[in-house]
C-alpha positions as CSV (number, residue, x, y, z in Angstrom):
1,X,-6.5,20.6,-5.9
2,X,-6.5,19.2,-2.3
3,X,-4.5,16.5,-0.8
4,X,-8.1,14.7,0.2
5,X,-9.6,15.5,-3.6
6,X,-6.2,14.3,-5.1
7,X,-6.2,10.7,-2.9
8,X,-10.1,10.5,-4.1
9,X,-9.1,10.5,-7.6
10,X,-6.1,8.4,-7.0
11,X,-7.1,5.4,-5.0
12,X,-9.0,4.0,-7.6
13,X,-6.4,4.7,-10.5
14,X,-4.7,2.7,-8.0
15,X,-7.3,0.0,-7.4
16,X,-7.8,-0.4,-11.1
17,X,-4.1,-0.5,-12.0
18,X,-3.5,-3.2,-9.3
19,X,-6.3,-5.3,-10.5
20,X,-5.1,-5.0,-14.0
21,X,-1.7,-6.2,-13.1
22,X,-2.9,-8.9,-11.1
23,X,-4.9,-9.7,-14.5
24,X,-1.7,-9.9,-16.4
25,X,0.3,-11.8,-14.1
26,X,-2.6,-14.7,-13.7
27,X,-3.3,-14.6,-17.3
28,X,0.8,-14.4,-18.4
29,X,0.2,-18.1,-20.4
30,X,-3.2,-16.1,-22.2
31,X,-1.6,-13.0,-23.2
32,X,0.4,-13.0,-26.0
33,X,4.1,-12.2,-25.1
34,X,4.9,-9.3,-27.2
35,X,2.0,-7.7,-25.4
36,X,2.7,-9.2,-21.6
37,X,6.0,-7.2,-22.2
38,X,4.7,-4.0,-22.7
39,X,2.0,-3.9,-20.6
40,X,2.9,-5.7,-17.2
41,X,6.1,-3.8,-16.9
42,X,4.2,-0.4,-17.2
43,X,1.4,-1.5,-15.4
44,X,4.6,-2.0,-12.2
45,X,6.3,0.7,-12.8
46,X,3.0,2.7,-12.5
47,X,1.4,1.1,-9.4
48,X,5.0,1.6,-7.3
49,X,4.7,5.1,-8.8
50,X,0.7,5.6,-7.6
51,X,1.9,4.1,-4.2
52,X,5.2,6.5,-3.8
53,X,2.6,9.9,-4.2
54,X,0.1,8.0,-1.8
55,X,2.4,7.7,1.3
56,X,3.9,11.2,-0.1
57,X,0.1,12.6,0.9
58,X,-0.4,10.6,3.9
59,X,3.3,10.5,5.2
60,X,1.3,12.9,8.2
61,X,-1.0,10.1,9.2
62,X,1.3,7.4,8.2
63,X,4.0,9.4,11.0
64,X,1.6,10.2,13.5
65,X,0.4,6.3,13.9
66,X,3.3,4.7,13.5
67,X,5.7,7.0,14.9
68,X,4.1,9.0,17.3
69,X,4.9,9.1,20.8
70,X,5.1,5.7,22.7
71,X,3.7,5.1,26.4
């Protein structure tokens, strides 16, 4: 699989997971606690996972923009 088909498929997982543990966090006083506990620790853990392999596959762009040759 390509880097470009790969960050396809994985911004959204991201998207979704980020939304999802905004949800959580708003809705903490909603959600019962057994489940708040489980879930919005994964969802973390997850999303700073998704975002470690996403500057991983665009560390090249991320270098040549920020730390490319100054004038």
């Amino acid at each position: 699989m390509t880097k470009t088909k790969f960050l396809k498929i994985l911004n959204p997982v991201m998207a979704v997971d980020f939304i999802c543990l905004a949800a959580t966090a708003l809705l903490d006083d909603v959600i019962p606690p057994e489940i708040y506990g489980r879930v919005h620790p994964v969802l973390g853990f997850f999303l700073v996972f998704c975002v470690l392999v996403h500057v991983v596959l665009n560390w090249a762009w991320i270098k040549s923009n920020f730390f490319g040759k100054k004038n």
